[in-house]
C-alpha positions in Angstrom: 3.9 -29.4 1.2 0.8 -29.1 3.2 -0.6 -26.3 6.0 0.8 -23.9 7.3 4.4 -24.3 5.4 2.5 -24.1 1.8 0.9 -20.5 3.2 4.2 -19.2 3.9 5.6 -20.0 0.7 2.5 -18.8 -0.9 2.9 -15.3 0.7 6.4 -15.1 0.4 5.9 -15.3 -2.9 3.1 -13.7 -3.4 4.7 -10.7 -1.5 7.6 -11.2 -3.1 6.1 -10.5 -6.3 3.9 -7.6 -5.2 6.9 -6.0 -3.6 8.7 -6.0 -6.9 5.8 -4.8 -8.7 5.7 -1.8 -5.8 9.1 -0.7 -7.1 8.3 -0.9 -10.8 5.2 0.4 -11.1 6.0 4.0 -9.9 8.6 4.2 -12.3 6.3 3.6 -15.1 3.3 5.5 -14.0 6.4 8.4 -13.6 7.7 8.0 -17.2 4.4 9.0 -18.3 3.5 12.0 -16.3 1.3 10.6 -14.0 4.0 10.9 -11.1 2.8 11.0 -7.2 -0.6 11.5 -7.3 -1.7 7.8 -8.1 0.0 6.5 -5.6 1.1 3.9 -7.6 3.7 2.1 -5.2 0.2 1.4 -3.0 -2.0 -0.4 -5.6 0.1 -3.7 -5.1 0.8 -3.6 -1.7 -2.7 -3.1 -0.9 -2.9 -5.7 -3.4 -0.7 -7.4 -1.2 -2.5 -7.1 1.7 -5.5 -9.2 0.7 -3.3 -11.9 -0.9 -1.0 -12.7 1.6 -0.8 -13.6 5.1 -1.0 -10.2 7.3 2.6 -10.5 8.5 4.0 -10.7 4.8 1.8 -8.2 3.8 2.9 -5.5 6.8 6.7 -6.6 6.4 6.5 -6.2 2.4 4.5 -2.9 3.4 7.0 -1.5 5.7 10.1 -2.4 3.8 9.5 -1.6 0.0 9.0 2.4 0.2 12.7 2.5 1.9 13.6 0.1 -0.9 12.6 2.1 -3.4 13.8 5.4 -1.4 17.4 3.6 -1.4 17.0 2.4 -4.7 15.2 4.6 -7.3 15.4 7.8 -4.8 11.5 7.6 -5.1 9.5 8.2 -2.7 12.2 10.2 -1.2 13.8 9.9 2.1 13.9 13.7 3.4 11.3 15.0 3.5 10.0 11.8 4.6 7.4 10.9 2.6 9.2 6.9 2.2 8.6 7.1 5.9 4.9 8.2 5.8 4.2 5.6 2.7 6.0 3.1 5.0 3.0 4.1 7.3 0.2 3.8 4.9 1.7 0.6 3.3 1.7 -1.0 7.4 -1.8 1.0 8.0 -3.5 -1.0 5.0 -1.8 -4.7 5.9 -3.6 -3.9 9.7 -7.0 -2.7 8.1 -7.3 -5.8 5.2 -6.4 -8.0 8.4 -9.6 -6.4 10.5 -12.0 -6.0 7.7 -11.0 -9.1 5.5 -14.9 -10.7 6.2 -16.7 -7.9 4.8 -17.6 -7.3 1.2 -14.6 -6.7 -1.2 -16.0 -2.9 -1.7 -16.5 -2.4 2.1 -13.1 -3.7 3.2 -10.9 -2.2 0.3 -12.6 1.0 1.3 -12.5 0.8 4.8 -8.6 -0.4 4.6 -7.8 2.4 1.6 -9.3 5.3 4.4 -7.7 4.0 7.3 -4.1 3.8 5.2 -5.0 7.4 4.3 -6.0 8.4 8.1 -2.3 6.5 8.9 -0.5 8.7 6.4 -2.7 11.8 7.6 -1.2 11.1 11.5 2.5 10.6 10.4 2.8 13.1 7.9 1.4 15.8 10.7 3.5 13.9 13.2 6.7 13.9 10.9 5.9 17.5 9.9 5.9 18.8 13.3 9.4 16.9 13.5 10.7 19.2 10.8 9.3 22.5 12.0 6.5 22.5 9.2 3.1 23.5 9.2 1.4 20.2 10.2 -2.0 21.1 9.6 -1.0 22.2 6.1 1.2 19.6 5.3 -0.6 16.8 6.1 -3.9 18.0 4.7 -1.7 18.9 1.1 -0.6 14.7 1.2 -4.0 13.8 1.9 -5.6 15.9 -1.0 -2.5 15.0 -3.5 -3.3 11.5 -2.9 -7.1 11.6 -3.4 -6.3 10.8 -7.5 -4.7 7.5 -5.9 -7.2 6.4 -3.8 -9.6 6.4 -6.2 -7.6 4.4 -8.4 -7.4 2.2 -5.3 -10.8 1.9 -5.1 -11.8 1.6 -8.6 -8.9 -1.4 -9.4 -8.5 -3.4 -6.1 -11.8 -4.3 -5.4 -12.5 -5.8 -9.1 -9.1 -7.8 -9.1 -10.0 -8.8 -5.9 -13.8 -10.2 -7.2 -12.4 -11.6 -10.5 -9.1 -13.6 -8.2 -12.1 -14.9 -6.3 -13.8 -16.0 -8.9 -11.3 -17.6 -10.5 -9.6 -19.1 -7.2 -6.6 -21.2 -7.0 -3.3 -20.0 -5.1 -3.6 -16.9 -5.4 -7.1 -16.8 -3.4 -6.6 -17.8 0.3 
């Protein structure tokens, strides 16, 4: 299998197995108190993004926090914070596409605050929806999150590095 038909199978499975890891991982990082705050479902899926063609990446990104919604009941659906990570998830596949030339550290960070900036925008959007405080809620996600986007930013760029390094399939 040659071209383009060996990158599609790479990034479906590539996605494939990132998604799965996306539904897993919040239930472990949950089990030991850690809940929320890391946004755990993110780390693969931004993961993801780097691995896997753009258009896996953003479909794997849209679809696995409604997954997980319908499955686990994490994130949940109302209030709509599988919608908002839906968001993020998308927001991240779009920024690793744009900034994918730059250094590992510039582009994780770029994509990880451009993610946040998405989930920022819906959750005030969604929260004006529901007759909240948008102001308030979407600046209380963005500060509950910050734990996670550290983690982000510690992790991804130095799995990214050492995948490079190493090459293969899973380095595109």
């Amino acid at each position: 299998m040659e071209g383009r038909a060996q990158t599609r199978l790479g990034s479906m499975v590539i996605s494939a197995a990132m998604g799965a890891l996306a539904l897993v991982l919040p239930v472990v990082f949950h089990m030991v108190g850690l809940g929320s705050r890391f946004l755990p479902m993110l780390l693969p899926l931004l993961m993801n993004s780097y691995l896997s063609a753009w258009r896996w990446a953003l479909g794997t990104g849209l679809a696995v926090p409604w997954i997980s919604a319908l499955a686990t009941g994490m994130p949940p659906i109302y209030p709509p914070v599988a919608a908002v990570l839906s968001i993020e998830a998308a927001a991240m596949a779009a920024g690793a596409r744009c900034t994918g030339r730059l250094p590992v550290f510039w582009s994780v960070g770029l994509t990880v605050l451009g993610g946040r900036m998405a989930a920022f925008a819906g959750a005030w959007v969604l929260a004006r929806a529901y007759d909240l405080p948008p102001g308030f809620t979407a600046a209380a996600m963005l500060i509950q999150g910050l734990p996670g986007a550290a983690l982000q930013m510690a992790v991804v760029p130095l799995l990214l590095k050492r995948l490079r390094r190493r090459g293969g399939a899973l380095w595109r």
